[in-house]
LOKOL-78169 format. One record per residue (C-alpha): x, y, z; residue in three letters. Coordinates in steps of 0.5 Angstrom, whole numbers, padded with zeros to 4 digits, always signed. Example, Ala and Ser with C-alpha at 12.3 -4.5 7.8 and 13.67 -1.06 7.14 Angstrom:
<recs>
+0025-0009+0016Ala;+0027-0002+0014Ser;
</recs>
This chain:
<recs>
+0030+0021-0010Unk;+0025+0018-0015Unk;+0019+0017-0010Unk;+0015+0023-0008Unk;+0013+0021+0000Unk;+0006+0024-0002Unk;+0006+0019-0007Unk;+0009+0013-0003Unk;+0004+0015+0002Unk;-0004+0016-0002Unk;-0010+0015+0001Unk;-0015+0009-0002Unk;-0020+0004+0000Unk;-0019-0004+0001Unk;-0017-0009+0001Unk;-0011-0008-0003Unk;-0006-0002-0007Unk;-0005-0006-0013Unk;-0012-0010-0013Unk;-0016-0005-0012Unk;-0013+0002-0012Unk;-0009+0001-0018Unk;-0015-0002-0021Unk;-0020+0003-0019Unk;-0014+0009-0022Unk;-0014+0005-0028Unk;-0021+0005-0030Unk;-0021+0013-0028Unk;-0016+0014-0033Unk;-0018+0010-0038Unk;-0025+0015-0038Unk;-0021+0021-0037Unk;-0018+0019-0043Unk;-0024+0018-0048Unk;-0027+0025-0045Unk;-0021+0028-0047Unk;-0021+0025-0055Unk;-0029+0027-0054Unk;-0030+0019-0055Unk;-0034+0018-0049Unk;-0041+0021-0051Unk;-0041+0016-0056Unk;-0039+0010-0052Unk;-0043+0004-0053Unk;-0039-0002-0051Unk;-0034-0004-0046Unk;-0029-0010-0046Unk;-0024-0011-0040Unk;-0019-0016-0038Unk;-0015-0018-0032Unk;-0009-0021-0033Unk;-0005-0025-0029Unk;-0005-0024-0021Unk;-0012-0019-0022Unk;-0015-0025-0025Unk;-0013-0031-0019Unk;-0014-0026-0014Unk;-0019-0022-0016Unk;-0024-0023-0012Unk;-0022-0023-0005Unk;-0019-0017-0007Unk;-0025-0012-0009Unk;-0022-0012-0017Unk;-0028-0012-0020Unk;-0031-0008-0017Unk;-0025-0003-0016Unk;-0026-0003-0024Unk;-0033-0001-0025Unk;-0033+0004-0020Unk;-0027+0007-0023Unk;-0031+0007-0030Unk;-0036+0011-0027Unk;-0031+0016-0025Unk;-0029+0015-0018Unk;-0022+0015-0015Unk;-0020+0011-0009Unk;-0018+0018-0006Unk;-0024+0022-0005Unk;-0030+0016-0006Unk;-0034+0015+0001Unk;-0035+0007+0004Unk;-0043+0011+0004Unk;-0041+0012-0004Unk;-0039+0007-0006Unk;-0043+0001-0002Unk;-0049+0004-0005Unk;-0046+0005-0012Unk;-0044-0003-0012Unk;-0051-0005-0009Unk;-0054-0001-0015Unk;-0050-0004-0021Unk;-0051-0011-0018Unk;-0058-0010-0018Unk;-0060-0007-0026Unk;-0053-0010-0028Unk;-0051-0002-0031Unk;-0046+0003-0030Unk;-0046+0010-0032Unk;-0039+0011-0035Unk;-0035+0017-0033Unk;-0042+0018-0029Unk;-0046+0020-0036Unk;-0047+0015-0041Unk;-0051+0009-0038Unk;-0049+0002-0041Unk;-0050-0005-0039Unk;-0043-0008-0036Unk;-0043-0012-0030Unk;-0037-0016-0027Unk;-0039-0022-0030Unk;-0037-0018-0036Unk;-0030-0017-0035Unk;-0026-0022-0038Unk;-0021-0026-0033Unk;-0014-0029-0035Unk;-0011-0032-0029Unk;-0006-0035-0032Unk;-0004-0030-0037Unk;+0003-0026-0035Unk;+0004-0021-0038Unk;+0012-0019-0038Unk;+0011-0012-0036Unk;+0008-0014-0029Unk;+0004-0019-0026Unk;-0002-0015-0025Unk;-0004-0013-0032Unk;-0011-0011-0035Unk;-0013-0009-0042Unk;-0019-0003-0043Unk;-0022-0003-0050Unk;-0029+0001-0052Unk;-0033+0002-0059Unk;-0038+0007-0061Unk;-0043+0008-0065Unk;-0042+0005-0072Unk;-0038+0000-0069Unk;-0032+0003-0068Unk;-0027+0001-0064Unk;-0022+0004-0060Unk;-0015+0002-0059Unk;-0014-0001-0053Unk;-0010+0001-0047Unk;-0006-0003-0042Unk;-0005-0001-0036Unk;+0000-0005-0030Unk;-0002-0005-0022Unk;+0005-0004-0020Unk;+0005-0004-0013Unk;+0001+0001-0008Unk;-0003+0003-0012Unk;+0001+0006-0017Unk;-0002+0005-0025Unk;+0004+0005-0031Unk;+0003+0004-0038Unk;+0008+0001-0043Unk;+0011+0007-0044Unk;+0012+0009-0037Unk;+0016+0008-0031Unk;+0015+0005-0025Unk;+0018+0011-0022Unk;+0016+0017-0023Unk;+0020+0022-0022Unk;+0019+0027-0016Unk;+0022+0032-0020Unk;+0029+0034-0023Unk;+0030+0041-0020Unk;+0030+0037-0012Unk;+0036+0040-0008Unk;+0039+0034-0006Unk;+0038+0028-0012Unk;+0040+0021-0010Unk;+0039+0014-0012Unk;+0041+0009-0007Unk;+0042+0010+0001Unk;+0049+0010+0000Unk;+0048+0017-0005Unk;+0043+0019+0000Unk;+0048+0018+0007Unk;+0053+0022+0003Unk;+0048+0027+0002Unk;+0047+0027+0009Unk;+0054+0028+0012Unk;+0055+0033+0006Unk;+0050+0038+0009Unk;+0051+0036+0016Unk;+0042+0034+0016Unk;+0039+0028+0019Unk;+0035+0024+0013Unk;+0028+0026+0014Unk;+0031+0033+0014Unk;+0033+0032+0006Unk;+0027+0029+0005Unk;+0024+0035+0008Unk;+0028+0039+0004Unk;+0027+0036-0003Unk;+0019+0036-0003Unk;+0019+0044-0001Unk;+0022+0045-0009Unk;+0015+0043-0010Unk;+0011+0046-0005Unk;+0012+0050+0001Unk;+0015+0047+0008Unk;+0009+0049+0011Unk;+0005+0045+0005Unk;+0010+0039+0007Unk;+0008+0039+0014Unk;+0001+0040+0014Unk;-0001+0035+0008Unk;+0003+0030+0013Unk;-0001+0030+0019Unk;-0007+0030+0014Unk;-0004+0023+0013Unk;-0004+0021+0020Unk;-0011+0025+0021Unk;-0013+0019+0016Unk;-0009+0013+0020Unk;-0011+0016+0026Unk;-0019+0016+0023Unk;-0017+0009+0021Unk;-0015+0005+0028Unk;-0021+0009+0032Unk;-0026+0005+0026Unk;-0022-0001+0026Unk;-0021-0001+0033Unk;-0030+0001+0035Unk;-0032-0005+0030Unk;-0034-0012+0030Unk;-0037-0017+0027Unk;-0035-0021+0022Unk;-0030-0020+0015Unk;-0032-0020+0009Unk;-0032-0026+0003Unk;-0033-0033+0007Unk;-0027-0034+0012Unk;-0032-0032+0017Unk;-0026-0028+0020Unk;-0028-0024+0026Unk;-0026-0018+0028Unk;-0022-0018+0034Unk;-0019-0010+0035Unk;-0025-0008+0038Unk;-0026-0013+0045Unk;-0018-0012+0045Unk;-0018-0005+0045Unk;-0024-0006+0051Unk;-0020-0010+0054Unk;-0014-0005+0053Unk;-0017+0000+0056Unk;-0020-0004+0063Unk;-0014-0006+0063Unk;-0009+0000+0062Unk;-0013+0006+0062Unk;-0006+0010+0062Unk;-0003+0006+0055Unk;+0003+0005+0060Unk;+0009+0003+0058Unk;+0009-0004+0060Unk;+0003-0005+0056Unk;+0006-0001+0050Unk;+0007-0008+0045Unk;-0001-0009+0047Unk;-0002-0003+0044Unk;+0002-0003+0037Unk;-0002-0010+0036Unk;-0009-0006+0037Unk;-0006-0001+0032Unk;-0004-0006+0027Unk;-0010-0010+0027Unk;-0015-0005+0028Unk;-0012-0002+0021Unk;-0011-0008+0017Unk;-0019-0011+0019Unk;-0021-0004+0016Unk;-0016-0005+0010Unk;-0020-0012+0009Unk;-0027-0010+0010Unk;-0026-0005+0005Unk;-0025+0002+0009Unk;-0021+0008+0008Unk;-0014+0007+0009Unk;-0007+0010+0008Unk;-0003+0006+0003Unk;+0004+0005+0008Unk;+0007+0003+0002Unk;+0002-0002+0001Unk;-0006-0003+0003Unk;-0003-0011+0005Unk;+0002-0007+0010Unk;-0002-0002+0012Unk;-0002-0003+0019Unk;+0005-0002+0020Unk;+0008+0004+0018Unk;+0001+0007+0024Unk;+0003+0002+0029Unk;+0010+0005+0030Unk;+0009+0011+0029Unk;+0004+0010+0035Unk;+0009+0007+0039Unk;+0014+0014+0037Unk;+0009+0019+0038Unk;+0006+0016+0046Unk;+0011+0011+0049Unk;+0019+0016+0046Unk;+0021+0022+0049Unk;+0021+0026+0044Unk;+0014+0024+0042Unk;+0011+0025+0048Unk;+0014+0032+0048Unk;+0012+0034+0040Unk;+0007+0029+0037Unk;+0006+0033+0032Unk;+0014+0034+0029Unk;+0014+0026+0031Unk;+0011+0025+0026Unk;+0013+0029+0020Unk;+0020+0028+0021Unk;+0018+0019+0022Unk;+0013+0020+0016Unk;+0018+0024+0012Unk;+0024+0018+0014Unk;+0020+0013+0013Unk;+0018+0015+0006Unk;+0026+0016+0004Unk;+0026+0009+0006Unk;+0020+0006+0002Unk;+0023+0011-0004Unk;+0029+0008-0005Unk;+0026+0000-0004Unk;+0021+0003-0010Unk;+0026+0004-0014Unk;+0031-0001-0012Unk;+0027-0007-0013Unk;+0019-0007-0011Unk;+0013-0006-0007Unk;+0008-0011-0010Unk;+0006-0017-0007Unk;+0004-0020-0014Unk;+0012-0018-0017Unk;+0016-0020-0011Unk;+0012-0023-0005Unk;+0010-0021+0001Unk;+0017-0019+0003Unk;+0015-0013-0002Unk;+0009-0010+0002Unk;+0011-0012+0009Unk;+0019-0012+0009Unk;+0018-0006+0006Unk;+0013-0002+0011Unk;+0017-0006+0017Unk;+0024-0002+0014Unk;+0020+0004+0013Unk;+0018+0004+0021Unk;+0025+0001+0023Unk;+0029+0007+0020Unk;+0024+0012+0022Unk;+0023+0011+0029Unk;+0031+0010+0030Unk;+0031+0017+0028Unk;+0026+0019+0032Unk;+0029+0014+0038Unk;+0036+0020+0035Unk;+0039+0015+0031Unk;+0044+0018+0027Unk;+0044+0017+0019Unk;+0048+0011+0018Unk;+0043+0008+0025Unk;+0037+0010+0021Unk;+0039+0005+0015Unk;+0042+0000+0020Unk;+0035+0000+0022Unk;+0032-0001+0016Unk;+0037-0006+0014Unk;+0035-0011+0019Unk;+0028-0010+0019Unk;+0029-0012+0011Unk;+0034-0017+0012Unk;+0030-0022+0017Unk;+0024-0021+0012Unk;+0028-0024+0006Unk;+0023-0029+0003Unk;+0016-0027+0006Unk;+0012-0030+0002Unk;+0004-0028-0001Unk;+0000-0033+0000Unk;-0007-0030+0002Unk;-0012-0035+0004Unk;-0018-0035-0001Unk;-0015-0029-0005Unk;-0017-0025+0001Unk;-0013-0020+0005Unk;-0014-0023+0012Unk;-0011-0029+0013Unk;-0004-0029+0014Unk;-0004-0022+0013Unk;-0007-0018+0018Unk;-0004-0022+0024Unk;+0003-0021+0020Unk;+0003-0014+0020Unk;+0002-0014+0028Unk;+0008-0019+0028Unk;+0012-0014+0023Unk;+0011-0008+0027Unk;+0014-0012+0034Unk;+0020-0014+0029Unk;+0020-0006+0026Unk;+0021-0003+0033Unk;+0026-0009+0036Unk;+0031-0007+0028Unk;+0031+0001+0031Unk;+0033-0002+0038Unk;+0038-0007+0035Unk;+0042-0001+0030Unk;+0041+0004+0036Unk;+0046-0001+0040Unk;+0052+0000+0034Unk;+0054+0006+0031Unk;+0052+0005+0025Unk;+0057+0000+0021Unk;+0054-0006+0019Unk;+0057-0012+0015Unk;+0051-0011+0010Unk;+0048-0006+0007Unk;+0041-0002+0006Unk;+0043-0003-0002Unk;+0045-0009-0002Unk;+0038-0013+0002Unk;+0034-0009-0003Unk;+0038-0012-0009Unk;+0038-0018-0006Unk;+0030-0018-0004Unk;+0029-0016-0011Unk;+0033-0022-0014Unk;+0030-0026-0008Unk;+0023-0024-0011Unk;+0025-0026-0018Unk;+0027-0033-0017Unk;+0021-0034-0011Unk;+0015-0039-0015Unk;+0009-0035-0018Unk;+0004-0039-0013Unk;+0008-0035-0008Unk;+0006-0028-0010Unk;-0001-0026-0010Unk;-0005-0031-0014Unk;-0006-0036-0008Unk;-0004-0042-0010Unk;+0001-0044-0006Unk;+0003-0044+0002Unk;-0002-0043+0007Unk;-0007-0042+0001Unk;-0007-0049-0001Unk;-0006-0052+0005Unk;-0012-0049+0009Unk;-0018-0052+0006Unk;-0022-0046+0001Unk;-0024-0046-0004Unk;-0020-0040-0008Unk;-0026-0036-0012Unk;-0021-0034-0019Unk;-0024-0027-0022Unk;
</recs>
């Protein structure tokens, strides 16, 4: 196991994981770093380059501004959207920040330098800090990399951090983690379960998950109670609202024969948050976030187990979900800018489908069946956001993915479990898919739908 469920499922801000969170943990860092060498007190210029798909995208996806407010010290987990409008009005207006929130500079976003058409090997969402102090020293760069779901890495660190070696029940592929679960006679989420009570208690485990819903929950009743227009010129409108107010006229009850209404609400209403810039649960990704709450929604309200047990509901599906998201973490990808959307939306869609054909009583094999399928029929999905913004087609997808996630689960759990192609073998093929797909198709809005509709794309 090499992702831990509480890293795969974090709390942060929109409009994206990778252009966004990452970004913001990345400047976090850089600053913690200089507090740590004592440099920060002495700090008298700053230099920062984006690189790659920060750069082209960066914009429409709040990089810049992600950037600054990390310098000053903030984290995606804890910044209030109050905090963090009046921070960005503030800086707009004197053209200052105040680095770890101590030592006042003049640094703007227009200061940050944007190579859009750098790829650095590593990873296409790529970005260099530098500093100098009094007397004009400089200190050494550092690099970080945005590797998809706000996870931040170095060039000496791995994609995948490690969820611990002292787990009870270590596997690095389904297969591994299928023979885990007929060895000790346990469901999936019950491994998963198992694995992260090494590092805190199972009481821990269970009340940092419903956190987790608590959070998705907050985010559907905002996205699902606001209108008006999105943010950054496509003058999207918000459409949750007035579907939620037509809802409820028309289903007070959410039967079940208005159950597939309801899941598009939950997914819209989460993704139109995303892309204004609201707190969300990166599911694995800020781009894909509505799909993970959307199913798990339908698990809780309209199966008999949820209806009987909400509450277990959900930690058993988050915990099913996060084994399935782990292993395509580590398997292939989760970034937009590295494999396409197939990445962020197959992802989440494989999560939700495997999790709610456990839910559903799925046995193991049922559960990887279910999220095989979803994976598979979304091979090829590119990113290609309109105007570098997380809107269009990326909101409308995670309702149509989430659809797609609850017909996988009822597909596997028509079978016994054997099927003709793996879990492994669609993550490899995803990630070989992801390698071979043109750069204009992942995440630097220059090709399909980007090109197509008439914007004019704003590169960093």
């Amino acid at each position: 196991m090499t992702v831990s469920v509480f890293e795969l499922f974090s709390v942060g801000v929109g409009p994206s994981s990778s252009h966004t969170v990452g970004p913001m943990r990345a400047a976090h860092r850089f600053v913690a770093g200089l507090a740590r060498t004592g440099d920060l007190l002495e700090v008298t210029r700053l230099e920062v380059d984006l690189y790659g798909s920060l750069a082209a995208t960066g914009a429409g996806h709040g990089t810049l501004t992600a950037v600054l407010l990390g310098l000053e010290g903030h984290e995606p987990e804890s910044i209030s959207s109050e905090t963090k409008a009046a921070r960005i009005a503030d800086m707009e207006r004197t053209g200052r920040i105040r680095l770890g929130g101590l030592v006042e500079l003049p640094f703007s976003a227009n200061d940050i330098g944007c190579h859009p058409r750098v790829i650095r090997p590593r990873h296409p969402n790529a970005m260099e800090l530098r500093a100098s102090t009094r007397g004009g020293a400089r200190l050494p760069a550092e690099w970080y990399y945005s590797v998809g779901g706000g996870f931040v890495v170095t060039d000496d660190e791995s994609d995948n951090p490690s969820v611990g070696t002292d787990v009870p029940f270590g596997y690095g592929s389904a297969a591994e983690l299928l023979a885990v679960c007929a060895d000790v006679d346990a469901s999936i989420s019950d491994v998963v379960l198992m694995n992260e009570s090494a590092t805190r208690t199972t009481e821990d485990v269970r009340a940092g998950l419903l956190r987790i819903w608590s959070v998705m929950e907050s985010c559907v009743r905002h996205g699902g109670t606001t209108d008006g227009e999105l943010p950054g010129g496509l003058r999207v409108r918000r459409r949750a609202k007035q579907w939620r107010d037509d809802l409820m006229a028309e289903d007070p009850l959410r039967s079940m024969a208005h159950a597939e209404d309801w899941v598009n609400l939950v997914a819209l209403a989460v993704n139109e948050e995303n892309a204004a810039g609201g707190r969300v649960v990166t599911a694995p990704t800020n781009g894909a976030a509505g799909i993970v709450p959307a199913v798990l929604h339908y698990a809780r309200r309209y199966t008999p187990a949820g209806r009987a047990n909400p509450d277990d509901v959900t930690v058993r599906f988050l915990l099913a979900a996060g084994a399935i998201g782990g292993l395509i973490k580590s398997g292939a990808s989760i970034s937009g800018a590295d494999v396409g959307c197939q990445g962020e939306v197959g992802s989440a869609a494989a999560m939700a489908a495997g999790a709610l054909a456990e839910i559903l009583g799925g046995a193991p094999a049922q559960v990887e069946n279910a999220a095989e399928i979803a994976m598979e029929h979304s091979l090829g999905l590119t990113c290609d956001p309109i105007g570098g913004l997380v809107q269009i087609p990326c909101i409308e997808r995670n309702a149509i993915s989430a659809g797609k996630a609850i017909n996988a689960a009822r597909m596997a759990l028509r079978g016994n479990g054997t099927h003709y192609v793996s879990l492994d073998q669609v993550i490899a093929t995803m990630k070989s898919t992801g390698r071979d797909m043109n750069a204009k198709y992942k995440e630097t809005a220059t090709g399909g739908l980007a090109v197509h509709v008439p914007l004019s794309v704003v590169e960093c």
